[in-house]
C-alpha positions as CSV (number, residue, x, y, z in Angstrom):
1,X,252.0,-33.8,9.1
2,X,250.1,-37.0,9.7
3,X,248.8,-37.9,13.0
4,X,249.7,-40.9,14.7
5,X,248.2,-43.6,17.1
6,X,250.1,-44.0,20.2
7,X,249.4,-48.1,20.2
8,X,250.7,-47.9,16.6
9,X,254.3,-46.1,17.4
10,X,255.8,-49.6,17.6
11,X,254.5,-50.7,14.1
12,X,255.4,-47.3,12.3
13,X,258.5,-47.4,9.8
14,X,261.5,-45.5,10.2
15,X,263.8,-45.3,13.1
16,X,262.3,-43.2,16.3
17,X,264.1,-40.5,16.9
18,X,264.7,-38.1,20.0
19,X,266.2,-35.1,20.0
20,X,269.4,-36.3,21.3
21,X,269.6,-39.6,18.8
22,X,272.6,-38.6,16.1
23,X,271.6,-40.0,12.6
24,X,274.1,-39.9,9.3
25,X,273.1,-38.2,6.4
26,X,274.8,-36.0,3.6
27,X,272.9,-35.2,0.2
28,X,275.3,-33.4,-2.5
29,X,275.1,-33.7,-6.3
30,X,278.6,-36.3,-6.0
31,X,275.6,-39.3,-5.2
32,X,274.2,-41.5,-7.9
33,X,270.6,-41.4,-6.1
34,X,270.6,-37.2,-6.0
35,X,267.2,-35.9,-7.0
36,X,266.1,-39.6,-7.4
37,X,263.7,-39.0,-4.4
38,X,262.0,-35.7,-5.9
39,X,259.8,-38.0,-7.8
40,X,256.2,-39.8,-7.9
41,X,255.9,-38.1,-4.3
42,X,252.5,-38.0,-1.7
43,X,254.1,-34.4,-0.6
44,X,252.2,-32.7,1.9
45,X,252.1,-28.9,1.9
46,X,251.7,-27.2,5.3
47,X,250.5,-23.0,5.1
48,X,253.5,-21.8,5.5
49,X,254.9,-23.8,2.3
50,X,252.4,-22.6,0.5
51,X,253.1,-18.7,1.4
52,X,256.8,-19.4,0.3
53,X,256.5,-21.0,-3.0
54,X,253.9,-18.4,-4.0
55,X,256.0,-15.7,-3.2
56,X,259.1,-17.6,-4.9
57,X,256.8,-17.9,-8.0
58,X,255.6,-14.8,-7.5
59,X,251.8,-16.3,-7.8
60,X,248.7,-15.1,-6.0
61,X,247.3,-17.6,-3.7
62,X,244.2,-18.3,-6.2
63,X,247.0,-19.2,-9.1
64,X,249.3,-21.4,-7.2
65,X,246.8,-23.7,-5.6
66,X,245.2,-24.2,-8.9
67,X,248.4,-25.1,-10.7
68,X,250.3,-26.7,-8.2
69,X,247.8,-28.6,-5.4
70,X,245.4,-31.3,-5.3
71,X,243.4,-31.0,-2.4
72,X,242.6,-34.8,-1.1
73,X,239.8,-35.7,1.8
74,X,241.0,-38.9,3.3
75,X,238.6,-41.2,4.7
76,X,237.8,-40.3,8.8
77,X,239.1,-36.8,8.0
78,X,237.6,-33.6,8.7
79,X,239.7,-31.1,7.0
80,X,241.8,-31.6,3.4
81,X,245.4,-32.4,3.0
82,X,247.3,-30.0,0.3
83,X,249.5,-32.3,-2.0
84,X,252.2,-30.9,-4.5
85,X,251.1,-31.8,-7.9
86,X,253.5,-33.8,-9.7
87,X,254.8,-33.2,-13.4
88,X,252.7,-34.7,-16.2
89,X,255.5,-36.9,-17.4
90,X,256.4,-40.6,-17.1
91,X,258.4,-40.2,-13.7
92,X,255.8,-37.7,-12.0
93,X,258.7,-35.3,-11.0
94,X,258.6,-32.7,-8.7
95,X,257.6,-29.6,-10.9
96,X,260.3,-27.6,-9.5
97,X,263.3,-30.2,-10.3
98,X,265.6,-29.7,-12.9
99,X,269.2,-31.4,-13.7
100,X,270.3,-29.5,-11.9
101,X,268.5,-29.7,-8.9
102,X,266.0,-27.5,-7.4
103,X,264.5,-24.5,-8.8
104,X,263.0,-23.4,-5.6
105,X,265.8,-25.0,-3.1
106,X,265.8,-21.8,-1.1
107,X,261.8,-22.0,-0.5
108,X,261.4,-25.2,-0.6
109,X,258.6,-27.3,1.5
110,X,259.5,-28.3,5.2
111,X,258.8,-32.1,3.9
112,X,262.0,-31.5,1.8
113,X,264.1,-29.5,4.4
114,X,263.5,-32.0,6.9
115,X,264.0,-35.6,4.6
116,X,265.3,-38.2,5.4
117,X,263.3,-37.7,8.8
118,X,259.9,-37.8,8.8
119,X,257.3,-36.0,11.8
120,X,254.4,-36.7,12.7
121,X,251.9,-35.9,15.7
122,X,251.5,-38.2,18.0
123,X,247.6,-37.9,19.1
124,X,246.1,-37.8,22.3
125,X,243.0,-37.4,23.3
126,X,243.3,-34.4,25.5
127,X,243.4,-31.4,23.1
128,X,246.6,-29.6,23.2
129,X,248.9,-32.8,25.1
130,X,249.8,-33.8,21.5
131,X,253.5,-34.3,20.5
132,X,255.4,-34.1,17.5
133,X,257.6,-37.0,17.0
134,X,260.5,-38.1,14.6
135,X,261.5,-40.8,12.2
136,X,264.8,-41.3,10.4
137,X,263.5,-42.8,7.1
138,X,265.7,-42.4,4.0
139,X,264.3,-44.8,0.5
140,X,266.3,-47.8,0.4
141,X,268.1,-46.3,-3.0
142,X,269.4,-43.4,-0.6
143,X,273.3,-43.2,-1.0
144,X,273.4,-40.3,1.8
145,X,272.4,-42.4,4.7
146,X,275.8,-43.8,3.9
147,X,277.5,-40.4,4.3
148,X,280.4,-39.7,7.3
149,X,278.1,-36.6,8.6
150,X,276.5,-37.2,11.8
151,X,274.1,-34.8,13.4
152,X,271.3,-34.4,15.9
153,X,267.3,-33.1,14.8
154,X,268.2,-29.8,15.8
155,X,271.8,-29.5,13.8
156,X,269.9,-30.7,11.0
157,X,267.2,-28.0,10.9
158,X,269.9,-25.4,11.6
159,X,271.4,-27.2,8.4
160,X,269.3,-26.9,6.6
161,X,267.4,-23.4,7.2
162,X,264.0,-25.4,8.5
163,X,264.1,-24.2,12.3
164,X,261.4,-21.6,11.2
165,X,259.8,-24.0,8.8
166,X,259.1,-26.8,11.5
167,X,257.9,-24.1,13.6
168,X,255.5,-22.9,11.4
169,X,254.3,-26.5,10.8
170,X,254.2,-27.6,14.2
171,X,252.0,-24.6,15.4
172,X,249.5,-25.6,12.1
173,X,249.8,-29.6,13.4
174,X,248.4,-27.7,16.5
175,X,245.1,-26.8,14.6
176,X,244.9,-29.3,12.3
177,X,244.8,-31.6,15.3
178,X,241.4,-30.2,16.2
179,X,240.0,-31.9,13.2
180,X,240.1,-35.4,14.6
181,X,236.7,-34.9,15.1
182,X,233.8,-33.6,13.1
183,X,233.0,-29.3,13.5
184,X,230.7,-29.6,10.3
185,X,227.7,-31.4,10.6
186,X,225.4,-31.7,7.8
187,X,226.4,-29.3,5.7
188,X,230.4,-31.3,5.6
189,X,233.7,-29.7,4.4
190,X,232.2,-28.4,1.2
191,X,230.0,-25.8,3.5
192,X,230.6,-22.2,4.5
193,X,232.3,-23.1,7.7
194,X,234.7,-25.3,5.5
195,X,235.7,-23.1,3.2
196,X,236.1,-20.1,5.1
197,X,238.7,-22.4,7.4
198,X,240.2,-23.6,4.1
199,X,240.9,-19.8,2.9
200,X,242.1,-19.0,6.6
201,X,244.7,-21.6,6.1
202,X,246.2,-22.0,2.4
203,X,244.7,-18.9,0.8
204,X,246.7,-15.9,2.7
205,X,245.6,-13.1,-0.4
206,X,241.7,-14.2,0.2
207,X,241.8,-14.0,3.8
208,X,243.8,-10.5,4.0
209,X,240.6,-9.2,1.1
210,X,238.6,-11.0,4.2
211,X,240.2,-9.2,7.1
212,X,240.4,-5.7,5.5
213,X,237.6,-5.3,2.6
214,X,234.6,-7.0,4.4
215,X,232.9,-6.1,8.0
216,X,235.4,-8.2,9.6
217,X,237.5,-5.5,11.4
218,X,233.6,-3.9,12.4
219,X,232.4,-7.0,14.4
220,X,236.0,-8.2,15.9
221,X,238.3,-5.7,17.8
222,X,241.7,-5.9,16.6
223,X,244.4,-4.2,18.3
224,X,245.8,-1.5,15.7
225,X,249.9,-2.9,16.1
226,X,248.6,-6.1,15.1
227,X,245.9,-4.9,12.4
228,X,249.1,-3.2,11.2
229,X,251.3,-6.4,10.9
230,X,248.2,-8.5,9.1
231,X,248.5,-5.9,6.3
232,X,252.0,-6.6,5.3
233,X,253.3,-9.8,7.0
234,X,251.9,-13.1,5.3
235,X,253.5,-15.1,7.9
236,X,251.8,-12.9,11.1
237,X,248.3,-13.0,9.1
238,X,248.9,-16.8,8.4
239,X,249.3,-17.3,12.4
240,X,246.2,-14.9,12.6
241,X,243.9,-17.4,10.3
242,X,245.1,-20.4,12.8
243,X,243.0,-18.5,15.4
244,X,240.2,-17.6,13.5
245,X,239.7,-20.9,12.7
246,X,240.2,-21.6,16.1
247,X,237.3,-19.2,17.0
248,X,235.3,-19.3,13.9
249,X,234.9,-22.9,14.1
250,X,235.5,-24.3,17.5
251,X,234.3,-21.4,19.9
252,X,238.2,-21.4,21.1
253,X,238.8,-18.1,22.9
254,X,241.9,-15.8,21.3
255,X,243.6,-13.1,23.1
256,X,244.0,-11.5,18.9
257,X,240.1,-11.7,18.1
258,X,237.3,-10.1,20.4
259,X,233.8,-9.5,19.5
């Protein structure tokens, strides 16, 4: 989820959209575009996408981010974005498309779920006022923005299974935010700090070893229902790692972790 400007709403593409705006959109294999858009794509991965696919590829953490992620640093950024890598052939498909469609519809990314609108976070400069915002942008080739089906942000999530999904993403938009400034100093991403935030985040089988086969559980109390939880629940230990990295890196206090 990329963070946005306020002064540079106006000059964003796409159509703003609020939560009571009704946009039209249908995808369904009829279309002459379908599956046209699952290629040559900048598609962001959030942690929760990552802990689906994994699971729906049944891949440990360590195998799936090698095989399927690049991990980019854009310039006046403090923390990496996770792509999906592409298919080595000459139209850079998704790795997961087939004629038939997709091979891993019913895990599938929240960028996917949530197409042809686009979110973003709109930044402010108090920490914790930001605001996720929405932008009805299909590709000009899109034949199902021409589609009778009209529905509001929230029927289309229900739609298509993603209420969860933007969930998940908007309370990781919550901590990427932090990142607009600089926790590092000299020693930069590439430094302990770093990767022990990037494990929190994308690599849920690391940080569970970290949790429950270091020291971890002797220097932090953790109450034992929620101990409990971390040990089988990626999704609660995923939601855990967003407030280590809270406290672990910017001294932000967590009702979970206690010295």
């Amino acid at each position: 989820m990329k963070s946005i400007d306020p002064k540079d709403m106006n000059r964003l593409p796409g159509k703003p959209l609020a939560s009571s705006d009704r946009f039209r959109f249908r995808c369904h294999e009829g279309l002459e575009c379908f599956n046209r858009c699952c290629r040559n794509l900048n598609l962001f991965l959030y942690p929760y996408d990552v802990i689906r696919l994994r699971k729906h590829l049944d891949l440990d953490s360590d195998r799936f981010l090698d095989r399927h992620v690049d991990v980019v640093l854009r310039e006046g950024n403090f923390f990496p974005d996770v792509l999906l890598r592409m298919a080595d052939n000459a139209s850079k498909t998704c790795p997961f498309l087939s004629e038939k469609g997709c091979t891993v519809y019913p895990d599938r990314p929240d960028t996917c779920r949530t197409f042809p609108v686009e979110q973003g976070l709109l930044f402010q400069e108090q920490p914790g006022s930001e605001e996720i915002v929405s932008f009805f942008r299909p590709p000009d080739f899109c034949l199902g923005q021409h589609e009778d089906q009209e529905l509001t942000l929230d029927q289309w999530a229900e739609d298509q299974q993603a209420v969860t999904y933007n969930r998940m993403t908007a309370r990781w938009a919550a901590v990427k935010a932090l990142f607009h400034n600089d926790p590092w100093g000299p020693e930069g991403i590439d430094g302990p700090k770093g990767k022990m935030a990037f494990m929190a985040a994308y690599n849920i089988d690391r940080f569970r070893d970290f949790v429950f086969q270091s020291s971890f559980l002797k220097r932090y109390r953790i109450k034992k229902a929620l101990a409990q939880k971390l040990r089988v629940s990626d999704r609660e230990l995923m939601l855990f790692g967003f407030d280590w990295i809270r406290y672990f890196v910017w001294g932000i206090a967590s009702k979970n972790i206690r010295a």
